[in-house]
C-alpha positions as MATLAB code, in Angstrom:
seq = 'XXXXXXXXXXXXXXXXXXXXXXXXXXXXXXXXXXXXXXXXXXXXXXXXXXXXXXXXXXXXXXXXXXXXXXXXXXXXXXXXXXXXXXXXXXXXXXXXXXXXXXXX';
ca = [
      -0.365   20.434   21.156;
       2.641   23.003   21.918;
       5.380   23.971   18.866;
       7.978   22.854   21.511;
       6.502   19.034   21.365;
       5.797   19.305   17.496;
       9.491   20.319   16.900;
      10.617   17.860   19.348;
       8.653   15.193   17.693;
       9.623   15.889   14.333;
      13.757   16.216   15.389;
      13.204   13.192   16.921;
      15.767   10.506   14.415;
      12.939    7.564   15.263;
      10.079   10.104   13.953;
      12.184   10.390   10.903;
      13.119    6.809   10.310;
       9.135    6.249   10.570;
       8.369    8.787    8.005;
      11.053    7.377    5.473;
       9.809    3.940    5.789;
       6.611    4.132    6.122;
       6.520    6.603    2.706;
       8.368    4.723    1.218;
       6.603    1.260    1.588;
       3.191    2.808    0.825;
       4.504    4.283   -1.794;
       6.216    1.053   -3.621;
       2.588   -0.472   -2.427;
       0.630    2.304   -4.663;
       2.694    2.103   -7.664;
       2.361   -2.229   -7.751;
      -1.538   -1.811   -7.685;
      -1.418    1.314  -10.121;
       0.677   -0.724  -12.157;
      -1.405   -3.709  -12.247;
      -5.127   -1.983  -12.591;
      -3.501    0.279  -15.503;
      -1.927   -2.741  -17.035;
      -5.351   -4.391  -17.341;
      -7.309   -1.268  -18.577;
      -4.723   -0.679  -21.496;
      -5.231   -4.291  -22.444;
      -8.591   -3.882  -22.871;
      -7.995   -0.429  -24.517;
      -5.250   -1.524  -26.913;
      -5.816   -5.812  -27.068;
      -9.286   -6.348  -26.302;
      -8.786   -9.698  -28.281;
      -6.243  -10.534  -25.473;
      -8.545  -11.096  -22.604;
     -11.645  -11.323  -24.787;
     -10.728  -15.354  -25.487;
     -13.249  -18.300  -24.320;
     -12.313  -20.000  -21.388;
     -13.209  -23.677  -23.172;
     -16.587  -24.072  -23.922;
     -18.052  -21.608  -21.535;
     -19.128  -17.879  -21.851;
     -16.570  -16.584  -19.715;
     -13.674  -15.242  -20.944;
      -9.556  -14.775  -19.508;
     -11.215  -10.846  -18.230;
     -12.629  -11.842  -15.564;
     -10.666  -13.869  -13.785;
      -8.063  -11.643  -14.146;
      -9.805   -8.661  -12.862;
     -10.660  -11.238   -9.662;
      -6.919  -11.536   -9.169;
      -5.893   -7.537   -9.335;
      -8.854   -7.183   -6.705;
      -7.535  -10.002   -4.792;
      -4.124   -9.189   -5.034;
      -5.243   -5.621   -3.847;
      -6.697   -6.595   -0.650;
      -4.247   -8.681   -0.096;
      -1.510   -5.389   -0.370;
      -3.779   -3.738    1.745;
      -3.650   -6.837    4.443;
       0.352   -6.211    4.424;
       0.323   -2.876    4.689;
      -1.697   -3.027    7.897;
       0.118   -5.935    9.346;
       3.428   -3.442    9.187;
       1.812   -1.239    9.629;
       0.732   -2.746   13.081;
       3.988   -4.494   14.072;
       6.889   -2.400   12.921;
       5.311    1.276   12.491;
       3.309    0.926   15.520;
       6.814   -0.313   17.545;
       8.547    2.848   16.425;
       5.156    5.665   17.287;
       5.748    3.989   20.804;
       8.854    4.671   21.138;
       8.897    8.026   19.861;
       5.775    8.942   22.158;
       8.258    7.370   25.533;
      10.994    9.720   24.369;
       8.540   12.836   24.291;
       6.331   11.766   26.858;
       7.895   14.203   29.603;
       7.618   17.103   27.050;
       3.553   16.327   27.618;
];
């Protein structure tokens, strides 16, 4: 790849919107799972008590299905990340690769 199609990509105003966004939603993404898996291990850190109580008259305690839902719930922030990631994201690469496309 030539510097003149790099610096034409990157001036590009679509290549930036696509770089704000796309940072940006990964990032808010990140920080929800970080949040939730840290969450649970200070719980068990600092209140093991917490999730250490009998569901009825089982052996299985409130842990684990907890820990089923933040794995859950992380696939499923993973699923919408790549469904935006293939509708909207993927709309604007297209359209930034038709406005350089003479520049290849």
């Amino acid at each position: 790849m030539n510097d003149e199609l790099v610096e034409r990509i990157k001036n590009n105003p679509k290549y930036q919107e696509l770089i704000t966004k796309r940072s940006g939603f990964s990032l808010k993404l990140a920080i929800f799972v970080l949040v939730m898996f840290y969450a649970y291990i200070l719980t068990i850190a600092f209140e093991p008590t917490l999730l250490g109580v009998k569901l009825g008259d089982g052996v299985m305690t409130y842990a684990f299905p907890v820990a089923a839902a933040i794995i859950i719930i992380s696939f499923i922030t993973t699923l919408i990340y790549v469904r935006r990631a293939n509708g909207e994201f993927e709309d604007l690469t297209e359209s930034i690769r038709e406005d350089v496309k003479d520049a290849l």
